[in-house]
C-alpha positions in Angstrom: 51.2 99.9 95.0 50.2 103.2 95.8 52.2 106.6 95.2 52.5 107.3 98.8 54.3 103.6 98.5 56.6 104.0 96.3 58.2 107.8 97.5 58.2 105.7 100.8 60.7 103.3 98.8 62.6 105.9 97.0 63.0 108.0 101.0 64.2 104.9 102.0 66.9 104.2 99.2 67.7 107.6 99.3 68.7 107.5 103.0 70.4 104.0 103.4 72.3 105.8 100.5 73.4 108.5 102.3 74.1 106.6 105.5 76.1 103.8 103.5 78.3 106.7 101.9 78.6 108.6 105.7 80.1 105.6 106.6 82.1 104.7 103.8 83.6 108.1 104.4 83.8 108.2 108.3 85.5 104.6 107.8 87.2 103.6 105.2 88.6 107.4 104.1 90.7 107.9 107.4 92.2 104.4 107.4 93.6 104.6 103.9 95.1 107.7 105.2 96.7 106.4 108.1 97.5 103.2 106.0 99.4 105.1 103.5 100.7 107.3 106.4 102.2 104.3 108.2 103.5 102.7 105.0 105.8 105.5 104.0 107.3 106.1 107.7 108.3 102.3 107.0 109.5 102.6 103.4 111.1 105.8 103.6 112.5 105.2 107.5 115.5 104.0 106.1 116.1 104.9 102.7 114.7 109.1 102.4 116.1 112.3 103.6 113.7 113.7 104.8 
């Protein structure tokens, strides 16, 4: 393998990287918040004050 062949390899980790984390971020991030959102209107609909 050639150096040009392996910082070809290393851009390309480097990006799925950064795409896989983008989209762990854009997707997974907002639905725990509304999850956790969601879950304590139902717990607390009955039982808080506030």
């Amino acid at each position: 393998m050639s150096f040009a062949d392996n910082w070809a390899r290393v851009f390309v980790v480097i990006t799925f990287l950064t795409f896989g984390e983008a989209q762990i971020i854009g997707g997974i991030v907002p639905n725990l918040i509304a999850l956790v959102s969601w879950s304590n209107r139902i717990l607390c609909f009955d039982g808080c004050n506030g």
